[in-house]
Each structure stands twice: as C-alpha cells, then as structure tokens.
Kinemage of the C-alpha trace (Angstrom):
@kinemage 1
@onewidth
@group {chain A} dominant
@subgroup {mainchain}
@vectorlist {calphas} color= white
{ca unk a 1} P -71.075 -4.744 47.288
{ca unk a 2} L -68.850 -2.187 47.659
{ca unk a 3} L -70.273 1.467 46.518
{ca unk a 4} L -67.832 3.709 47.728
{ca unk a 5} L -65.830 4.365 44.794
{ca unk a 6} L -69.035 5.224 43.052
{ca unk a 7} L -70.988 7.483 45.454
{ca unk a 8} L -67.521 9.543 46.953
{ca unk a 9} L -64.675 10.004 44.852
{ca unk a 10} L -62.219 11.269 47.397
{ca unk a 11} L -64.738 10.403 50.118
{ca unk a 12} L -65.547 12.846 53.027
{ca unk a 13} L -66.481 12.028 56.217
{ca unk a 14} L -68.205 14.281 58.951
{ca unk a 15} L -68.460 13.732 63.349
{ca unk a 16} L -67.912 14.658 66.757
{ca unk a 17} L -65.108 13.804 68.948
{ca unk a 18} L -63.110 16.171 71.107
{ca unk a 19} L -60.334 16.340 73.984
{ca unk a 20} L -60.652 16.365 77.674
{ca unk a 21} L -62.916 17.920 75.299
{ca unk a 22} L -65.030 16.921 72.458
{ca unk a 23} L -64.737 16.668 68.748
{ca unk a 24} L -66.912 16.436 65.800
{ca unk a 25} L -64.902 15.741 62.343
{ca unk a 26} L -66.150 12.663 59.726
{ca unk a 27} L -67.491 11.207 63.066
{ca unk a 28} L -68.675 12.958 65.719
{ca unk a 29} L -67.206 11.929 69.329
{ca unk a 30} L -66.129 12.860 72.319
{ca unk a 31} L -62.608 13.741 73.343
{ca unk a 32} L -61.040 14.231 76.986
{ca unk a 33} L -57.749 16.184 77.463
{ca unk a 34} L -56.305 18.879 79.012
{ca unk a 35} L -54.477 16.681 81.729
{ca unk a 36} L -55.482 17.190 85.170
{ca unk a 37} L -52.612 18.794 87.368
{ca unk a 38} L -50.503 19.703 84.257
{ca unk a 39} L -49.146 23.055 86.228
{ca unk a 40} L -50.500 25.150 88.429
{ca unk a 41} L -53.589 26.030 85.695
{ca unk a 42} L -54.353 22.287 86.402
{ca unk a 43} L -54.185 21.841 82.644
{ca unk a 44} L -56.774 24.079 81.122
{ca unk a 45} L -56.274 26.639 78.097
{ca unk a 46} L -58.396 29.679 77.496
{ca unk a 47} L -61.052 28.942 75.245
{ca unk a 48} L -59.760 31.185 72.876
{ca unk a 49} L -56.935 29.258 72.352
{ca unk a 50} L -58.760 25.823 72.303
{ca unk a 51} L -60.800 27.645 69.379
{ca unk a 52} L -57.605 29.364 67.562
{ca unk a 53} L -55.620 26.196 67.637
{ca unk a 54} L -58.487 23.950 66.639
{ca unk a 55} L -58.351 26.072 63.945
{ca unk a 56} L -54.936 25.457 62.971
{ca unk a 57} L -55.700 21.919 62.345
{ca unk a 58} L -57.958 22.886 58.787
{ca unk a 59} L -56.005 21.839 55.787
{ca unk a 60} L -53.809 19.525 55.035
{ca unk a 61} L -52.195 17.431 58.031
{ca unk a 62} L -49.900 14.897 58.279
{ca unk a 63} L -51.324 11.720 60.625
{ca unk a 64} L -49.408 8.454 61.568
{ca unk a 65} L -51.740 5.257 62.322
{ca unk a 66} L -51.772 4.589 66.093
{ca unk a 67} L -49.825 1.424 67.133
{ca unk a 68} L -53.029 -0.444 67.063
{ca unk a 69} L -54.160 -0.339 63.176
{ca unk a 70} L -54.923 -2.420 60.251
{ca unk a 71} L -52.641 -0.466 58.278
{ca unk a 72} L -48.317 0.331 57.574
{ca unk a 73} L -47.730 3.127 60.120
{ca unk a 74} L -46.322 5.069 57.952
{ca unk a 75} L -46.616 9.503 58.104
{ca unk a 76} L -49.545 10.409 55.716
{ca unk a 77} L -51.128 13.578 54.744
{ca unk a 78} L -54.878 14.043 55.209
{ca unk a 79} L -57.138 17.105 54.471
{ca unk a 80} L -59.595 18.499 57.208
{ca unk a 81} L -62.291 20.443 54.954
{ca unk a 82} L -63.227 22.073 58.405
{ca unk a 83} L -62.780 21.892 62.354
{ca unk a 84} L -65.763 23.753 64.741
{ca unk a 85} L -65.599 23.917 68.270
{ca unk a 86} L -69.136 23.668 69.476
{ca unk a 87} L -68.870 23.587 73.358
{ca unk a 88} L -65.986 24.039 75.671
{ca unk a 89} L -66.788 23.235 79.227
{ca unk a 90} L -64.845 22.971 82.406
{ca unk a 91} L -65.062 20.703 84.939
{ca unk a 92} L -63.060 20.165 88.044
{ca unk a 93} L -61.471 17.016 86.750
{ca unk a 94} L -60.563 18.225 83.660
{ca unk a 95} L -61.803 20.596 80.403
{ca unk a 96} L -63.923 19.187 77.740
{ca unk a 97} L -64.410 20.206 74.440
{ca unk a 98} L -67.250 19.242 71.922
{ca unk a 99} L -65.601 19.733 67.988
{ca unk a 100} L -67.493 18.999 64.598
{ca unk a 101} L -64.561 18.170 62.316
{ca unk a 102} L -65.421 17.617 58.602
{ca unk a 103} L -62.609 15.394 57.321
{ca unk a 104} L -61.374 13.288 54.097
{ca unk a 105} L -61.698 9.264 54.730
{ca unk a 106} L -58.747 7.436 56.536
{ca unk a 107} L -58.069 10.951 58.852
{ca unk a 108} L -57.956 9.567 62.279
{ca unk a 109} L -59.868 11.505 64.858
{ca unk a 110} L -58.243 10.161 68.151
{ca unk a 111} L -55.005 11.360 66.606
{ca unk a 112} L -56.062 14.864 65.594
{ca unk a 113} L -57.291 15.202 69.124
{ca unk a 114} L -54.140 14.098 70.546
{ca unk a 115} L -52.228 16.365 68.573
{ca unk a 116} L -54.182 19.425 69.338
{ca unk a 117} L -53.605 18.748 73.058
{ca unk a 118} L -49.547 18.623 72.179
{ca unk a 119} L -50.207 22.173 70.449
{ca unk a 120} L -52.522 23.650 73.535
{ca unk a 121} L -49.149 22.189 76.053
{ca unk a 122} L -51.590 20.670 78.372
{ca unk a 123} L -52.070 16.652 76.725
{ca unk a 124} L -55.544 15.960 75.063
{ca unk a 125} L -57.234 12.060 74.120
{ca unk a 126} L -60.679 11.663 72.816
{ca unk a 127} L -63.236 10.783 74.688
{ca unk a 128} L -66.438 9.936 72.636
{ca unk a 129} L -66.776 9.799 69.402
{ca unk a 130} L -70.007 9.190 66.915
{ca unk a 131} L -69.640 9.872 62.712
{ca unk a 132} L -72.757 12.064 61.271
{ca unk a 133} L -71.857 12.090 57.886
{ca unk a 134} L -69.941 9.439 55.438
{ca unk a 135} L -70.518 11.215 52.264
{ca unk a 136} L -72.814 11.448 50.893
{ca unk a 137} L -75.071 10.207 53.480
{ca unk a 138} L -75.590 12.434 56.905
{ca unk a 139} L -78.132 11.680 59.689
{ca unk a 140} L -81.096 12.980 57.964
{ca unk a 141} L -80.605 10.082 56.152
{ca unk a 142} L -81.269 7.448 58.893
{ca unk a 143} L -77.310 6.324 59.040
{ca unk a 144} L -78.368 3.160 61.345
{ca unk a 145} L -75.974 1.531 64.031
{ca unk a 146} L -74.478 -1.984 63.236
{ca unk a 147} L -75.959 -2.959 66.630
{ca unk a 148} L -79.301 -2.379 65.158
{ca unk a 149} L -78.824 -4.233 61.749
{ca unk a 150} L -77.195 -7.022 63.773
{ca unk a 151} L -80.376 -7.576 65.517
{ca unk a 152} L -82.552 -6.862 62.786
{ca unk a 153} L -80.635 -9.831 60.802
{ca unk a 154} L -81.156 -11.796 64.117
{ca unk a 155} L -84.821 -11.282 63.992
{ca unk a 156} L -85.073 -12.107 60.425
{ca unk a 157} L -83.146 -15.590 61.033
{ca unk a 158} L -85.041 -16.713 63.844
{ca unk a 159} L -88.956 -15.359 62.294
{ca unk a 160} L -88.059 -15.221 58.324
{ca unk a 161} L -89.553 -11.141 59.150
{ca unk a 162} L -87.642 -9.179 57.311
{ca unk a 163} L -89.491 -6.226 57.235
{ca unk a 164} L -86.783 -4.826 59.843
{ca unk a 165} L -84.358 -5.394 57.733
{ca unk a 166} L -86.048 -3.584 54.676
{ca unk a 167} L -86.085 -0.430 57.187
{ca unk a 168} L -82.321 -0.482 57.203
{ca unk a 169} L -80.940 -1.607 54.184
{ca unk a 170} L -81.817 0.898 51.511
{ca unk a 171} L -81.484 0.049 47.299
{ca unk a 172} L -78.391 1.140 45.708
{ca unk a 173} L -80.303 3.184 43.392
{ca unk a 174} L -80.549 5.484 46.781
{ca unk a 175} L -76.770 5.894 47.205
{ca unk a 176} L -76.563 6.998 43.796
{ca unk a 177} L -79.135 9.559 43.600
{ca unk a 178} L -77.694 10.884 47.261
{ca unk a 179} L -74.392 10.957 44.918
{ca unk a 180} L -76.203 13.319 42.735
{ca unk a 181} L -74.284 11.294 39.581
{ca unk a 182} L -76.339 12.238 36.171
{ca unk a 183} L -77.894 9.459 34.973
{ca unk a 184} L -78.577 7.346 31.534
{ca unk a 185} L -81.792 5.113 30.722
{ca unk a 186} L -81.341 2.357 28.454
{ca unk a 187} L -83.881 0.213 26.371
{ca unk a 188} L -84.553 -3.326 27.927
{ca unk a 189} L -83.284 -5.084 24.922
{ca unk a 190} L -79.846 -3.459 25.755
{ca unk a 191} L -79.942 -4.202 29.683
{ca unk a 192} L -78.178 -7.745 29.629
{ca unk a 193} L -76.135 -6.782 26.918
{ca unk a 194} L -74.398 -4.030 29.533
{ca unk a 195} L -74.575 -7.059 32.539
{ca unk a 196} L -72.303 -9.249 30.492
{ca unk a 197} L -69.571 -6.679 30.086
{ca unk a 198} L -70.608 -4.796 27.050
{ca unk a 199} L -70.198 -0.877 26.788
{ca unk a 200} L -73.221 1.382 25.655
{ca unk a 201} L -73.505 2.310 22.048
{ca unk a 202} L -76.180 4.777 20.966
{ca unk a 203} L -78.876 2.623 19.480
{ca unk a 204} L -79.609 1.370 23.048
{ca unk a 205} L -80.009 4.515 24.319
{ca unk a 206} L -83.785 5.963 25.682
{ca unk a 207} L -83.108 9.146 27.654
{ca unk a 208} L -80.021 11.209 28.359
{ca unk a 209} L -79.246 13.606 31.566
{ca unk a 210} L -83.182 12.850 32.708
{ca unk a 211} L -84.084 12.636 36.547
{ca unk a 212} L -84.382 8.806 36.248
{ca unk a 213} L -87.419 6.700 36.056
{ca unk a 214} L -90.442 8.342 35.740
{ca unk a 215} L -89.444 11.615 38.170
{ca unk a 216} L -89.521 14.038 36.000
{ca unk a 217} L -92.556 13.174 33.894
{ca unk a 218} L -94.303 12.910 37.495
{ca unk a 219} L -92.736 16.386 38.326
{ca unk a 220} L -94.037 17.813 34.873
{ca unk a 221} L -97.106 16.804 35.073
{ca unk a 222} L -97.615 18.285 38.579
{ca unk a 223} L -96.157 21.478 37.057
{ca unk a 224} L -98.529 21.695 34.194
{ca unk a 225} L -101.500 21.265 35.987
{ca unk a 226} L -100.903 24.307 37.869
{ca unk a 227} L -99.414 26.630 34.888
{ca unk a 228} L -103.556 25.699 34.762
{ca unk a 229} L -102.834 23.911 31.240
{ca unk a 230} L -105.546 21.106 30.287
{ca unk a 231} L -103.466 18.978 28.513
{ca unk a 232} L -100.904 18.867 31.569
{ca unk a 233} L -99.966 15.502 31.147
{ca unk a 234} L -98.102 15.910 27.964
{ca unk a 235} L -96.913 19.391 28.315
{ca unk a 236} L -95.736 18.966 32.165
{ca unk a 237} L -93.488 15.782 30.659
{ca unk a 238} L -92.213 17.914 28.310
{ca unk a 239} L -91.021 20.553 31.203
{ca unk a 240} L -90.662 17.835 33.848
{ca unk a 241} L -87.841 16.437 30.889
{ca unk a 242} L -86.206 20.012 30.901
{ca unk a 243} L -86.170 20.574 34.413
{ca unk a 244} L -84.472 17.244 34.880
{ca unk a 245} L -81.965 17.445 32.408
{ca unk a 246} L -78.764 17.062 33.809
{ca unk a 247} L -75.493 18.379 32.671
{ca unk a 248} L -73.100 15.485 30.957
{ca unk a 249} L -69.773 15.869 29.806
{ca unk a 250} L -67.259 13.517 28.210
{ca unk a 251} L -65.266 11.415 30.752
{ca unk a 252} L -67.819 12.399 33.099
{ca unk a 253} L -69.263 9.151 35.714
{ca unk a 254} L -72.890 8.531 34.951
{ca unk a 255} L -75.160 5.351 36.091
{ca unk a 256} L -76.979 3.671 33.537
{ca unk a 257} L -80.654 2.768 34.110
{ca unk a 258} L -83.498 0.619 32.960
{ca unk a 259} L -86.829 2.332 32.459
{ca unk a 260} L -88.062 1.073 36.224
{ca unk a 261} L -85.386 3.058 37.775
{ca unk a 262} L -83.231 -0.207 38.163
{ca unk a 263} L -79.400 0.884 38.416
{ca unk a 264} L -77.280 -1.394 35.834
{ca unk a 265} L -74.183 0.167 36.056
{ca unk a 266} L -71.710 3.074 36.196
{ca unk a 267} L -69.488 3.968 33.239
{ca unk a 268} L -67.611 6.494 31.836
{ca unk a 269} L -69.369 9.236 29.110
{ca unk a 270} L -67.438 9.380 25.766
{ca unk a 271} L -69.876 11.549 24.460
{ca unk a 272} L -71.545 14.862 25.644
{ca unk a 273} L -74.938 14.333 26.658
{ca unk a 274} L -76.213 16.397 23.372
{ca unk a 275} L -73.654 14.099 21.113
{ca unk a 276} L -75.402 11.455 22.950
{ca unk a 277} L -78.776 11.985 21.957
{ca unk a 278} L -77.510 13.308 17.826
{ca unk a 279} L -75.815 9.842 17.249
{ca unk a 280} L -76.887 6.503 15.553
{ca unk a 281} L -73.787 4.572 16.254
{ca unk a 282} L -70.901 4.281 18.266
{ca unk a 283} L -69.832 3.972 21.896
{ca unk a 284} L -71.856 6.266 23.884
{ca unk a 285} L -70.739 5.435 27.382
{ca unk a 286} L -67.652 2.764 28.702
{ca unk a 287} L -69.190 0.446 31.232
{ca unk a 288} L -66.965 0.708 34.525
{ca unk a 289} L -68.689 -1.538 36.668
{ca unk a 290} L -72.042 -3.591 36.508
{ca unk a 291} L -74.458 -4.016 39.647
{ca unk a 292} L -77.562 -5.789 37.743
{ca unk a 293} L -76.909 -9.673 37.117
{ca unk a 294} L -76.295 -11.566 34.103
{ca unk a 295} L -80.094 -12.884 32.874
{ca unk a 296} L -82.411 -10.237 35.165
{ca unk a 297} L -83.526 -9.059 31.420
{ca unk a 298} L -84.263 -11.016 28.251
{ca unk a 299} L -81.341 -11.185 26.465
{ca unk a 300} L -81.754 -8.751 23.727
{ca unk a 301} L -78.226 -9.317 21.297
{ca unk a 302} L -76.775 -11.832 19.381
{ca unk a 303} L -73.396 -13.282 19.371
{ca unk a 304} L -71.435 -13.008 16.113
{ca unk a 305} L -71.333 -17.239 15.869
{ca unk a 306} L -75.316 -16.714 15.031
C-alpha cells in the first residue's frame, strides 16, 4: 500500500552525494568530478567556489532525466529546499566533495552534480550516493536497506520467524503520526461503515483533534500526578485531552481512528474541529481513502432495504 500521498504532500527528500566530490541532497551520496588534467590546475576549483556555486543550485532548477530512466525525458523544474557542502578534499587524482542536498521527490542527484561541475568549468559525476531522509522519515527513524528486508523475508520463508521482519516493517499508524496529520477517533459501530466507502457524519464521532488512542489520557495522568493532585487520573485526562488537542480546519487531511489506535482512513474535514464536536448530524469528514478492511469490525449500520 502506497502511503505517500498521505504522509508527504509535495514529498521531500534529504542525502549525500557529491562530485569528484560528494553530495548530500534527498539522498546522501558520493560524487566524483573535477576532471583530472582539465588545464594546467589539473581540474580543481577553490573551495570557495565549489561552496558559492553549490549554492547557486538552491531553488528552483530545471533537470532532464538521464538517457537511462523510467520516465519521458522531457526539461522539468524541481525545487532544492537546500544544498550544504560538508567536506571538500583534494586528492591527487582528483577533488572530492561531500554535499547534503535537501530536495523535492523526482530531483535527480547525479544530474545536479553533473551540472555543478559544468558551472565550476572543470566536469563533475557523482560518486556515492546514500538518501537520509524521505519525508517524513530520516535515519533516526531506522530507514532499513532493501538488502536487509530481502533477507529478512528470506529468513521468514525458509523458518516461518518473522520476528525479523516485525523489526523492519513498521504499522502505518507510524507513518502517520511521523506525518504529524491531526487525527479523528470514531465509535466501533461506525468503523465498517467508513471501510465500505461511507463518509463520517457526526453521530459516529468519539474524540476530535486528540493525540490518538489513549496518549494523551496516559500523558495527563502522568501530568497530574506530579501537579501532586490525588485524583490524577481524572484530572491529568482532562489536561492530557487539552494538551493533545490538535488544530483542525475545514478541508484540512485528518486520519480517522478506532479507539485502539487502529488507522481506518484519511479524509477530508468539512467541519472545524469545534463544529465537529457542536453537531448532531451531518457530514463531518469526506472519506479519501480507506486502509482498514471491509468486516475487521462488527458491522454497525443498516442498509435502507432493511
């Protein structure tokens, strides 16, 4: 299941790559340029002007595919949120540089290094490169290599342990906190209901903006106990609910949940999240796209043939 629509609007990617030099941009890498025996400099710029002109590559760019792609190589224009040189280093053979570029999704890397080398007058290609960050996930997260969940599967196949796998593959519920998306939690009797295509209306509505699941009742209660009130419990639930709350505004993207935490969908608010919480009837939020199946909850509604 594809989530990226859902968890990246405009998605943003982060890494390394470089020319004979590095890079770092959506993906970190590598990069090797700066032609050996390109004049009598033997193809090296000042690092000053590696930096200045790496610099003129933030914004928006325009990128061709390379003739190897799965795409029309056509000219498009792609945004570079931000391009750091980290370390420039010479060596006899060559220069290299190490660059963090922070870059929107489809911006080639090998390309933008390439193109820097044409600016600099002394050729550039990329030599390494490794992504750190595919919004909104970054390597604090664990990102794990497709080598690794490749052998995990392996392992699973051949010993039915897939405890490996369970390492790697995280819920979707995690890619849409990480999204930081506010959130909606639904009564069970209005779960299936939502699976089968059906929008939200109010009457199935629990909570509204609240850190989902049980998180901010857990958080409250931690909180009153140490305000030093006895009755904790229900007053920290009251502030873990405030300190939760999250901001929801009409056409806004929220996820609907079930009380567990489950993630059912993602729709669109029609509603404010105060309107959502004053009203008895009505269409609260427009389902967008379902992720729970058909039958996981009692079915709750009736069909209007009895």
């Amino acid at each position: 299941m594809k989530l990226h629509g859902e968890v990246g609007e405009g998605g943003e990617k982060e890494g390394e790559g470089g020319e004979k030099g590095r890079g770092e941009g959506g993906e970190k890498g590598r990069g090797e340029g700066g032609e050996k025996g390109r004049g009598e400099a033997g193809g090296e710029a000042a690092e000053a002007a590696v930096r200045r002109v790496c610099e003129e590559f933030v914004g928006r760019i325009y990128q061709r595919p390379p003739l190897k792609s799965a795409v029309k190589r056509r000219v498009r224009v792609r945004t570079v949120h931000y391009s750091e040189v980290k370390e420039v280093a010479g060596r006899k053979e060559g220069r290299e540089v190490l660059l963090r570029v922070g870059c929107e999704a489809g911006t080639y890397i090998r390309m933008l290094c390439h193109h820097i080398g044409l600016v600099l007058g002394v050729g550039a290609h990329m030599s390494e490169l490794r992504r750190t960050k595919a919004f909104p996930f970054d390597e604090t997260d664990g990102l794990t290599r497709l080598q690794d969940l490749k052998d995990a599967f392996v392992f699973y196949e051949e010993t039915g342990d897939e405890s490996l796998l369970r390492k790697l593959v995280v819920p979707i519920e995690f890619a849409l906190r990480k999204a930081g998306l506010p959130s909606v939690v639904v009564k069970d009797s209005a779960v299936d209901a939502i699976c089968h295509g059906a929008d939200l209306a109010a009457p199935g509505i629990l909570q509204v903006g609240e850190k989902e699941g049980e998180e901010g009742k857990e958080e409250g209660k931690e909180e009153g106990k140490e305000d030093g009130k006895e009755d904790g419990k229900e007053d920290g639930k009251e502030e873990g609910k405030e300190e939760g709350k999250e901001e929801i505004n009409r056409g806004d993207r929220v996820v609907i949940y079930t009380l567990k935490g489950e993630a059912v969908g993602v729709g669109r608010a029609k509603l404010g999240a105060e309107e959502m919480l004053k009203a008895e009837k009505g269409v609260c939020v427009e389902t967008e796209r379902v992720f729970m199946k058909p039958g996981t909850y009692k079915r709750g509604w009736k069909s209007r043939g009895g």
